[in-house]
C-alpha positions in Angstrom: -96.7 13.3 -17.1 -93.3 11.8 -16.3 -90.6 13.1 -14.3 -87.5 12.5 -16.3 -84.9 13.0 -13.6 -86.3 11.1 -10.8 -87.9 8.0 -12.9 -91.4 8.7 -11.5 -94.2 8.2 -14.1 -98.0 8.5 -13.6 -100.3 6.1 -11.9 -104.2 6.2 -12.2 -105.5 7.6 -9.1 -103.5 11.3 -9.9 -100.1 11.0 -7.8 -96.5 9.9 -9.0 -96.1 7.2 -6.5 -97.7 4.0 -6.1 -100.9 4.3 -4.0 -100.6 8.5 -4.2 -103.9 10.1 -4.6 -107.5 9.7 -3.7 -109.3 7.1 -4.4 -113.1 6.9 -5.3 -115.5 6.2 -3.3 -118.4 5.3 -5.2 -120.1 7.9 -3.7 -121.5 11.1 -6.0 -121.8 14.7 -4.6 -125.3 16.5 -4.4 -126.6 19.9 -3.3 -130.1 19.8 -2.0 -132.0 22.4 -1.3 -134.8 21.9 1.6 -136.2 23.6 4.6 -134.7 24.8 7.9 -137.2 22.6 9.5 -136.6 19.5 7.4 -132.7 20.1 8.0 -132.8 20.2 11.9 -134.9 16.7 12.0 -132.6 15.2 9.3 -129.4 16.5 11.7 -131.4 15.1 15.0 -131.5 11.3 13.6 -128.4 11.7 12.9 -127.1 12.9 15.9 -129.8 9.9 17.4 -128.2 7.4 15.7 -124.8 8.8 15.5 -124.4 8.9 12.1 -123.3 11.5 9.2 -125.6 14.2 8.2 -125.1 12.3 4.3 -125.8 9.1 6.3 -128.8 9.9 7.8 -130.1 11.3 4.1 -128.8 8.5 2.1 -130.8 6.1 4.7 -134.1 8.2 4.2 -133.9 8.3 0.5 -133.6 4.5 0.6 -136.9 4.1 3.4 -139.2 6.4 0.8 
């Protein structure tokens, strides 16, 4: 969509000027589902390592 008055037009990552918008990060959302108990140790090796909560899961999913 271009913006006829001001000259803008479209760039790829969803804003009018150059460098507007967010950019991917390679990185795909997922909802899991697991216990209470399971969630408070994934949240304490986090909080041990001082990491994100998606840290902590993404580095067990790559241990197993």
């Amino acid at each position: 969509m271009n913006h006829p008055m001001l000259g803008f037009t479209r760039f790829g990552f969803g804003g009018f000027r150059v460098g507007a918008g967010r950019r991917s990060t390679g990185h795909v959302r997922l909802q899991l589902s697991i216990s209470p108990a399971k969630r408070k140790k994934i949240e304490s090796i986090a909080k041990l390592k001082n990491i994100s909560l998606s840290e902590a899961v993404e580095q067990l999913a790559v241990a197993v």
